[in-house]
C-alpha positions as CSV (number, residue, x, y, z in Angstrom):
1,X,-28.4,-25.4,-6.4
2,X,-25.5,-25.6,-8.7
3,X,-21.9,-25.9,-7.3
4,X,-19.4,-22.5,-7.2
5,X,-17.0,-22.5,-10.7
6,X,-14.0,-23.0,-9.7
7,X,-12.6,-19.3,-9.8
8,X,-15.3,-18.1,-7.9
9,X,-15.0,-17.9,-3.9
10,X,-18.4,-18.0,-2.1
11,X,-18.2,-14.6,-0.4
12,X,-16.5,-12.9,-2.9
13,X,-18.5,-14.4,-6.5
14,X,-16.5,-11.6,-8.7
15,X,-12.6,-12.5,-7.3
16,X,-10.3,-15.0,-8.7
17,X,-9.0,-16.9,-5.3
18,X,-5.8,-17.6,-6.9
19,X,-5.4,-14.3,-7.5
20,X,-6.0,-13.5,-4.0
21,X,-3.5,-15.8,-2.6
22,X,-1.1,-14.4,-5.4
23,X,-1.4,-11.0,-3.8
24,X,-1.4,-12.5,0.1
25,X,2.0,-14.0,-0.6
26,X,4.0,-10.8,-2.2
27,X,2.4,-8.9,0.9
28,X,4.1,-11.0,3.5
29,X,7.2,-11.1,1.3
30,X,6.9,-6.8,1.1
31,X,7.3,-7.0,5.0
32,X,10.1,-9.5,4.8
33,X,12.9,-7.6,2.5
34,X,15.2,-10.3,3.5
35,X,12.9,-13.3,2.5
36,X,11.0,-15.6,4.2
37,X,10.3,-19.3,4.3
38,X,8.3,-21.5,2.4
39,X,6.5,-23.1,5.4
40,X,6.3,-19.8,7.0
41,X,4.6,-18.7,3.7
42,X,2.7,-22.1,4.3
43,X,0.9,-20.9,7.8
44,X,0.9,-17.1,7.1
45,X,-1.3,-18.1,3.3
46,X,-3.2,-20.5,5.2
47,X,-3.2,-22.3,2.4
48,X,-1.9,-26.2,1.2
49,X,1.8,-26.0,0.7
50,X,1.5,-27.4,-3.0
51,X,-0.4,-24.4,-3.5
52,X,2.4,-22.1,-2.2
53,X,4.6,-23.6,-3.8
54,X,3.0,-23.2,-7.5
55,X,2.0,-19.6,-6.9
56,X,6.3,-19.1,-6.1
57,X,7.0,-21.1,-9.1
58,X,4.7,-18.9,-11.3
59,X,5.8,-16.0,-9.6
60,X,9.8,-16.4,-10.0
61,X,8.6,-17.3,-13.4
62,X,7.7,-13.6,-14.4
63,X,10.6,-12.4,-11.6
64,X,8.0,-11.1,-9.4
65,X,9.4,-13.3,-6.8
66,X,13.7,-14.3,-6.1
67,X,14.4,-17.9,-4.8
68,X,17.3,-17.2,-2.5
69,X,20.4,-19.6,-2.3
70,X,18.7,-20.8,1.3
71,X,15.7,-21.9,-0.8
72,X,13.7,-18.9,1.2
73,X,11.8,-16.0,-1.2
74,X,12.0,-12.6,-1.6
75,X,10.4,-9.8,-3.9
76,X,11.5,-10.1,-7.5
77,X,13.5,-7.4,-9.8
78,X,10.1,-7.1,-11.9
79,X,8.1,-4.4,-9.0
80,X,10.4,-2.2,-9.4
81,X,9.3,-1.4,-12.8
82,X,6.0,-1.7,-11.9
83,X,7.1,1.2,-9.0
84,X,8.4,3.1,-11.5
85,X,5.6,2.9,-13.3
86,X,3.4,4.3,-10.6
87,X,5.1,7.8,-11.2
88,X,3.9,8.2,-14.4
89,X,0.4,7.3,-13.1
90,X,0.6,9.4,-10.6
91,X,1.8,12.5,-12.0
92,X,0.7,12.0,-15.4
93,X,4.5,12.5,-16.8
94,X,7.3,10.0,-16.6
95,X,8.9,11.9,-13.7
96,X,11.3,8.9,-13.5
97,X,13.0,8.9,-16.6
98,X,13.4,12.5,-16.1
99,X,14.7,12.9,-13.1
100,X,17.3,9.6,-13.2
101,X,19.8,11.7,-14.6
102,X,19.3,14.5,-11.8
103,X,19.7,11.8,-9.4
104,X,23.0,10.3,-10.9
105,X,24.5,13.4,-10.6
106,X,23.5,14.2,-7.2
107,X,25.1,10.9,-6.0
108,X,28.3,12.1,-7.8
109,X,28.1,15.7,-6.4
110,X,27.4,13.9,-2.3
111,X,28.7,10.7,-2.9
112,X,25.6,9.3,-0.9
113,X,23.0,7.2,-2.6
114,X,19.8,8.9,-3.0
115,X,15.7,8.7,-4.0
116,X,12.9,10.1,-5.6
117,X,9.7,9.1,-3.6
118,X,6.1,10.3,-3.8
119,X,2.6,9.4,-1.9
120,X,1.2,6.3,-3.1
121,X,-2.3,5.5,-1.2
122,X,-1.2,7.4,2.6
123,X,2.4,6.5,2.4
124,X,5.8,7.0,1.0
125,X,6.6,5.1,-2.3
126,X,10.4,5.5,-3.2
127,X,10.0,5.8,-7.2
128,X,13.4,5.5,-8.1
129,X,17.2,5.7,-6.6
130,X,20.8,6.0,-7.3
131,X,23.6,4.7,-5.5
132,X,26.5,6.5,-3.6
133,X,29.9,6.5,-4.9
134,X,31.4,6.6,-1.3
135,X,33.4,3.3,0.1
136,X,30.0,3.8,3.5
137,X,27.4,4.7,0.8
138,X,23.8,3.2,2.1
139,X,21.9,1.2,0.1
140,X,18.3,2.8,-1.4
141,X,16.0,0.6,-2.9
142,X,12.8,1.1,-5.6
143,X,9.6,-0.3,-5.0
144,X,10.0,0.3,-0.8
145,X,6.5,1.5,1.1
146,X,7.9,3.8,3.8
147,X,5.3,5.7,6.6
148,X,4.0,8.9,6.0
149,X,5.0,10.9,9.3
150,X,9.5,9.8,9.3
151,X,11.9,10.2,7.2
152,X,13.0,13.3,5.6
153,X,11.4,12.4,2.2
154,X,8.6,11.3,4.2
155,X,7.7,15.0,5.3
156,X,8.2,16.7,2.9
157,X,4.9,14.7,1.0
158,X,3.1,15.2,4.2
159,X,4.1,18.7,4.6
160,X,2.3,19.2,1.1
161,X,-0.7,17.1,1.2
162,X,-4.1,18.8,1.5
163,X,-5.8,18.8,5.1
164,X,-7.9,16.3,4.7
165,X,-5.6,13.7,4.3
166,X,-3.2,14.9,6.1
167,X,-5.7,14.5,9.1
168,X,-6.5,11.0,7.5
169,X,-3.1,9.9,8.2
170,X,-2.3,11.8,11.3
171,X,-5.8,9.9,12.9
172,X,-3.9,6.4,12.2
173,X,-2.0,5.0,15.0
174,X,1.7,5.6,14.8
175,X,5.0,3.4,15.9
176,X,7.7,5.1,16.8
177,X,11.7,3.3,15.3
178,X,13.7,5.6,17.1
179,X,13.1,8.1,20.4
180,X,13.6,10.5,18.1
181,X,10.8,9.3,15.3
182,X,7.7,12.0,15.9
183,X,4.7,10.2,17.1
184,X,3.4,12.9,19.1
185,X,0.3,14.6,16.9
186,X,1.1,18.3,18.0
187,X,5.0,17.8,17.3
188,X,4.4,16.4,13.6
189,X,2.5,18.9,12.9
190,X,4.9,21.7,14.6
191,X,7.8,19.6,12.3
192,X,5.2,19.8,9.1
193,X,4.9,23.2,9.5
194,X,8.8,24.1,9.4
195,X,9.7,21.8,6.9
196,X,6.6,23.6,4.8
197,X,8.1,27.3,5.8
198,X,12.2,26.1,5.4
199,X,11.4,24.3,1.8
200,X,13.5,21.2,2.6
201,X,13.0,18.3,5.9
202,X,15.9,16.7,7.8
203,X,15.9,12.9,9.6
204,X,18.4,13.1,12.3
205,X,17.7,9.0,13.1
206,X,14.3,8.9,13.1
207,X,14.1,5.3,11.3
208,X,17.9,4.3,12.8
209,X,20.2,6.5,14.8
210,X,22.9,6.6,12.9
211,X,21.2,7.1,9.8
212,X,20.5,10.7,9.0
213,X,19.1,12.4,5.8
214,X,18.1,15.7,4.0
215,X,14.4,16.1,1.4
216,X,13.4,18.6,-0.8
217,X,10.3,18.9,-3.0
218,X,10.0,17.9,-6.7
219,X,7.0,20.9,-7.5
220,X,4.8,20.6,-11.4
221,X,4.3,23.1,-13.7
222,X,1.5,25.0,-11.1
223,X,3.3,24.6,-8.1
224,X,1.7,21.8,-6.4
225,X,4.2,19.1,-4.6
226,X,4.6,15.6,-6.3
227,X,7.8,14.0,-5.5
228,X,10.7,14.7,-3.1
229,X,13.8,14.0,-3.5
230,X,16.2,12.8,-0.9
231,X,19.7,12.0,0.3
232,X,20.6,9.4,3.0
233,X,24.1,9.3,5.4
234,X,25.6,7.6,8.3
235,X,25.5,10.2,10.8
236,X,28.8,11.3,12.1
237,X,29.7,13.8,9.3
238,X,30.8,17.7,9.9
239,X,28.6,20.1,10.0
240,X,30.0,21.5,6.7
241,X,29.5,17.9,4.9
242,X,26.1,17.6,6.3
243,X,24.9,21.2,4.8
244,X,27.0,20.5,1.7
245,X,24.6,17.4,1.1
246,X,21.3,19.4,1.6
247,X,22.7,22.2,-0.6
248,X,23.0,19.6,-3.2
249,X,19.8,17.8,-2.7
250,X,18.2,21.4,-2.7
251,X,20.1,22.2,-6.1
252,X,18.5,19.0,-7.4
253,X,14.7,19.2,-6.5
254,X,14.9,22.4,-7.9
255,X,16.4,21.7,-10.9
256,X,14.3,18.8,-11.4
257,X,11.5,21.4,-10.8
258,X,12.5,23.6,-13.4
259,X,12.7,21.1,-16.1
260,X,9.3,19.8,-15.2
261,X,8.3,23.7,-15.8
262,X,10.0,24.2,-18.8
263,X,8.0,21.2,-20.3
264,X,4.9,22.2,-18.3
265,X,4.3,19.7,-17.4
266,X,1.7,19.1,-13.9
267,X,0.2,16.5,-12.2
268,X,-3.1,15.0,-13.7
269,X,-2.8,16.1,-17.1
């Protein structure tokens, strides 16, 4: 019997191993946003630490990977166009570069930093974002995989998705952040429901307490739901400043919408 070529793995004959490991370590670093060690990359991989420590080199090479100042790793600048990317993929337009300018000028109009974010295989991609001008802004991030069932962004994309998946996702177990994250089947769908009838979804802590926000749907040319915008604030504001903020992320997803319309432009095409 002849021995296995060396890019071949005995149970998988068709997969490059390295390729595997490749994708093993940026996992583990996705669940790490503010990096990881090398020898925790060493028993996590399962792999030599000479191997590790070439797949980070080759990595940070192409800035898919950051060597922090500690000598720990983190995801590189490089996914994030590969994030926004996925957009156009998925909705068969660049909805990125159109909507960056919508998204710049919301952050001016709120002063809170803000997102566009859309379903990427049963949970919430953030596409693109734009930071707030405020001295307290938060800090939003491209490339981030968020759940499905918190987060105002979050529900408006399951408030649109078709039943079938929606019962897909709402079948998989669910961990609740904050007593007031929805874990409760009946209750999400309750929530789904009103942030389908209302048009727009508010987070009042449901990833952190004191971190509130307001979503509103990105729609295509026919009227089907494939983005949401969103806008994200330390709670503690008035109840004028709050509404003031989903007014303006309101304003945006629809004019977003609109220009997506007036190019018709629709997911798939």
């Amino acid at each position: 019997m002849s021995a296995a070529k060396p890019d071949e793995d005995d149970g998988h004959p068709h997969r490059i191993p390295a390729i595997d490991r490749m994708m093993d370590v940026l996992a583990i670093l996705e669940q790490r946003p503010m990096g990881t060690t090398m020898r925790e990359l060493v028993d996590m991989v399962g792999v030599p630490r000479s191997t590790v420590y070439r797949l980070l080199n080759s990595l940070a090479a192409h800035d898919m990977v950051t060597k922090l100042a500690n000598g720990g790793y983190r995801l590189g600048p490089r996914l994030l166009q590969f994030a926004a990317a996925i957009a156009v993929d998925t909705t068969g337009f660049d909805l990125v570069a159109l909507a960056t300018p919508h998204l710049e000028k919301l952050c001016r109009l709120s002063g809170e930093s803000c997102r566009i974010s859309a379903v990427d295989h049963g949970t919430t991609l953030v596409l693109a974002t734009a930071q707030g001008t405020r001295e307290y802004a938060l800090t939003a991030k491209a490339g981030q995989h968020l759940p499905l069932y918190a987060g105002a962004a979050s529900k408006i994309l399951f408030s649109s998705l078709p039943a079938p998946e929606r019962d897909e996702v709402l079948d998989q177990p669910r961990t609740a952040f904050t007593d007031r994250t929805l874990t409760d089947r009946q209750s999400l769908l309750e929530e789904l429901e009103t942030v389908r009838r209302q048009g727009w979804s508010y987070d009042g802590g449901e990833f952190s307490i004191n971190v509130h926000s307001y979503g509103a749907p990105i729609f295509d040319s026919r009227q089907h739901v494939v983005a949401a915008v969103s806008s994200a604030y330390l709670a503690g504001k008035t109840a004028a400043e709050a509404d003031s903020i989903r007014r303006h992320v309101i304003a945006t997803a629809e004019e977003i919408s609109a220009e997506i319309l007036s190019l018709g432009w629709y997911a798939g095409q």
